[in-house]
C-alpha positions in Angstrom: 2.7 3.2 -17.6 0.4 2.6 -14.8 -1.6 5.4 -13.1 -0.4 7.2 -10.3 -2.7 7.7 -7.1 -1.7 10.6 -4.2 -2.0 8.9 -1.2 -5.4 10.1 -0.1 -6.9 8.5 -3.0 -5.2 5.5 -2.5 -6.4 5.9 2.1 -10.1 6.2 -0.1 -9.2 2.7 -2.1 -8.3 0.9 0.6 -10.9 2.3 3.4 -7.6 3.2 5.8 -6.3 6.4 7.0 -3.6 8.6 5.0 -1.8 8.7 8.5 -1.4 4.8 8.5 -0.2 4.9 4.8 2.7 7.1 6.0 3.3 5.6 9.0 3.8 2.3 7.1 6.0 4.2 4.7 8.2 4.6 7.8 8.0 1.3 9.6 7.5 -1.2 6.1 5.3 -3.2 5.4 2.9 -1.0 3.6 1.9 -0.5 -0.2 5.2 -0.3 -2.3 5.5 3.8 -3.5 7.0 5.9 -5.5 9.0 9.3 -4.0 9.0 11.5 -6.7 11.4 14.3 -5.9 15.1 13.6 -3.7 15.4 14.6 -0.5 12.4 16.0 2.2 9.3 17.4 1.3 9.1 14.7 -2.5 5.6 14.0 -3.5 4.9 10.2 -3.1 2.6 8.4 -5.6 1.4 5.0 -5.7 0.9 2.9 -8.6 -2.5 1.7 -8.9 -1.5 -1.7 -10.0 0.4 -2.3 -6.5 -2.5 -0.7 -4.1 -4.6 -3.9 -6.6 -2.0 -6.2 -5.5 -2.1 -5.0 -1.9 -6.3 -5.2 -1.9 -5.8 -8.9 -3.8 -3.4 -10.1 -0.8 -5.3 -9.5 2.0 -8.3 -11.9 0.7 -9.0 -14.7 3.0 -11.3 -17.5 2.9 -12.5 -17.6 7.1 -11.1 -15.6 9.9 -8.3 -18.3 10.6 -6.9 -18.1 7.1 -3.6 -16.5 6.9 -3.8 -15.4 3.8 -0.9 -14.7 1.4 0.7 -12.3 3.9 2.4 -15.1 5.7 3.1 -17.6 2.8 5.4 -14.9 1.6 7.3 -14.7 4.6 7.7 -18.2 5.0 
């Protein structure tokens, strides 16, 4: 099982605010996560091996590359 990180460890990882994690929880888009308990008010964890995945896709080679954001949407 992988590990699970709260969400400001994962804001730590990733150099980006715990407000924009949860704001992308809301709108998409964001690290895939895991809501632990039903209903309002659930803890939310992050599997370390997606906020990897998420670091790994936003590589690029020059400002003009795209990246692996938009190959996925195409």
């Amino acid at each position: 099982m992988s590990e699970l990180l709260r969400e400001k460890e994962v804001a730590q990882l990733i150099g980006l605010s715990v407000h924009w994690l949860r704001r992308k929880r809301w709108s998409g888009g964001g690290i895939p996560f895991i809501k632990i308990a039903d209903g309002t008010g659930g803890a939310v964890r992050y599997r370390r091996e997606d906020v990897e995945a998420f670091i790994a896709s936003r590589s690029r080679r020059s400002t003009s590359d795209p990246g692996n954001e938009s190959k996925a949407a195409a």
